[in-house]
Phi, psi and omega in degrees: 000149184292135176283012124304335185235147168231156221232120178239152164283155178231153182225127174247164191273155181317318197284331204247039143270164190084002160234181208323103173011287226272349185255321158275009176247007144294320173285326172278345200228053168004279177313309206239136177288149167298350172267331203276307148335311186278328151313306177314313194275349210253308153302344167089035155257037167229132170216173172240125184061013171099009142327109164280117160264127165264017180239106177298001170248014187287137206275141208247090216263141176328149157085343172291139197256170191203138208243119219213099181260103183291089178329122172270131195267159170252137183245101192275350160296353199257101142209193204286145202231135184260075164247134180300129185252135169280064185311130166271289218196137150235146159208189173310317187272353191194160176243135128265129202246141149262088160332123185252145178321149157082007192289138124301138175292283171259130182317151189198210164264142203033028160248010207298356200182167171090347180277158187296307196326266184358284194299312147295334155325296198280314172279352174243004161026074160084311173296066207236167184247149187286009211285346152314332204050191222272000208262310174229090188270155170088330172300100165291304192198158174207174180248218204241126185330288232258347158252173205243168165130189185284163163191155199241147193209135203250145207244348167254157149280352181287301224285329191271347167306306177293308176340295204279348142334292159291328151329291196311326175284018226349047184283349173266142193252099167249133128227165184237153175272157201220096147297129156243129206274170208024188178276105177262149187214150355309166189295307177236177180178211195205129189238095171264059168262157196265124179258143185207170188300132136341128150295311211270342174223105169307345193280332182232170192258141203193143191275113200216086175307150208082011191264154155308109226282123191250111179237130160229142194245138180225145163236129177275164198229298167269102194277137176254211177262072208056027197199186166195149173274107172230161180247151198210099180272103173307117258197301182222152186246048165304098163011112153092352197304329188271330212287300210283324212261314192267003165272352182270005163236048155083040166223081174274156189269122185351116180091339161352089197282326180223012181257309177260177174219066184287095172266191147049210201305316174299313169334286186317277199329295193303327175319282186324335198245343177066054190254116206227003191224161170284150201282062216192117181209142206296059187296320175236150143211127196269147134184189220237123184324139174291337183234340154341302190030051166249149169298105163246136186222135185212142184235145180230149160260178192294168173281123172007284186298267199310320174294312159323320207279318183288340185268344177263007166258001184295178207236000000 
C-alpha cells in the first residue's frame, strides 16, 4: 500500500440504501465528513471492485462495500515531545488520558508543537492509528484546550474505526462537572438545541436552526454560593456543547471567556484564585473496547483549581 494513503473498507448499511454515495459512506465511515467524502470521490479515490467511483449522487445499494483511500497529509512540524501524560488505562489498541487544562489537543495555527499528539507521539513511540493522518494521529474526539479531563485516543485503525463508530452512534457515555454561575431550576433537565459556526463570529458556536442536533441532560449536584456544581451528561457530542446549551439557559459557566459574563463578587473571586478558564471537566467516561468488546468505564476527579473555586463557593 502507498505510505501515503490509507485505505479504509466501507460496507454501506441496509438503512441507508438508495441514498446518495457521499451521505452513505459518511454513515459507514465515521471518521470522514461527507464534504470530505464528496472530495475522494470526486478525485477518484473511492473505488468498488477496483472501479473507481466518481459520482457523489449516485444512489448507493445496501451491502455494497466500496475501498476509500485517504491521502495521509504531512506536517513536518509534528513530532514526539516528551510531555508529561496522565494515563487512566493502556493496551495495544488504546490509551486513556486524563488531560489537564490548557493542554492543546492536536497541533494547529498557532499551535504548532506543545499538544497532546506531540505528546502521545513521544508516549507511544509511533503506535498511533493513521487514520487521522500525521496531522491527528490517534484523535478519535477531543476536548476543548481550557477543559480539563478524559479523553480516549486510539494506537490502531481497527480500535479508532470502532471508537468512532460509537461516537458516531452516541453510544459513549460522558459526563461532565460544571460550576454554573446561579441556580437552575428545575434542578435537572434536558437541553435540546441544535449547534452550528455563529454567522456573525466564526470563532463561536451557536444555537442555530438547521444546525446539528444537540442534547444535553443536566443534574445540579451541588447548590453553591449563587452558582451550583452540575453534571451534563452528552446525549451528542458538539464543539462547545455544554458551554453554549447551559448559558443559553441563562447559567453559564463560570470563568467561561466567551460563553459567559462572570461579574460583581464571582468575578473577584476568579481573580483572586487566578481561576483563567470555564469551569469543566471530563469527569466520566464509558464505553465498550473496540476489539475487546468489554465494558470499559473511568472516572476522574476535579482538577486542583475547580476543587478550590467549589470550596470557596460552597454554601
Amino acid at each position: 500500500m502507498d505510505r501515503g494513503v490509507s485505505i479504509i473498507d466501507a460496507t454501506i448499511a441496509p438503512a441507508a440504501n438508495g441514498w446518495r454515495l457521499d451521505r452513505a459512506l459518511a454513515d459507514a465511515v465515521p471518521t470522514l465528513s461527507r464534504e470530505r467524502l464528496k472530495v475522494l470521490i470526486a478525485s477518484g479515490a473511492v473505488t468498488r471492485d477496483g472501479q473507481m467511483v466518481r459520482d457523489a449522487a449516485k444512489k448507493a445499494a445496501a451491502g455494497d462495500t466500496f475501498a476509500v483511500a485517504v491521502p495521509v497529509p504531512t506536517l513536518p512540524h509534528n513530532e514526539a515531545q516528551d510531555i508529561p501524560l496522565v494515563v487512566a488505562y493502556e493496551d495495544e489498541h488504546l490509551i486513556v488520558i486524563d488531560k489537564p487544562a490548557g493542554l492543546v489537543v492536536h497541533p494547529a495555527a498557532g499551535n504548532l508543537d506543545g499538544t497532546l499528539v506531540n505528546a502521545l507521539l513521544h508516549h507511544c513511540q509511533g503506535s498511533l492509528s493513521g487514520i487521522g493522518g500525521v496531522a491527528r494521529p490517534g484523535i478519535v474526539h477531543r476536548i476543548d484546550k481550557d477543559t480539563s479531563g478524559l479523553m480516549v485516543a486510539a494506537k490502531t485503525d481497527r480500535a479508532h474505526e470502532g471508537l468512532a463508530r460509537q461516537f458516531h452512534d452516541h453510544s459513549i457515555d460522558r459526563r461532565y462537572r460544571a460550576i454554573v454561575g446561579g441556580v437552575p431550576r428545575p434542578p435537572a433537565g434536558k437541553v435540546d438545541a441544535p449547534l452550528a459556526r455563529s454567522a456573525t463570529n466564526r470563532k463561536k458556536i451557536a444555537i442555530v436552526q438547521g444546525g446539528k442536533r444537540a442534547v444535553t441532560h443536566f443534574t445540579t449536584m451541588q447548590l453553591l454560593r449563587d452558582a451550583a456544581l452540575v453534571e451534563c451528561r452528552l446525549e451528542t457530542g458538539r464543539t462547545h456543547q455544554v458551554r453554549v446549551h447551559m448559558a443559553s439557559i441563562g447559567h453559564a459557566l463560570l470563568g467561561d471567556p466567551v460563553y459567559g459574563r462572570t461579574k460583581g463578587a464571582q468575578k473577584a473571586l476568579l481573580e483572586t484564585l487566578g481561576f483563567r478558564r470555564q469551569a469543566l471537566h471530563a469527569a466520566h467516561l464509558g464505553f465498550i473496547h473496540p476489539v475487546k468488546t468489554t465494558a470499559l468505564a473511568f472516572d476522574s476527579v476535579m482538577p486542583a483549581d475547580m476543587q478550590e473555586l467549589f470550596t470557596e463557593l460552597h454554601v
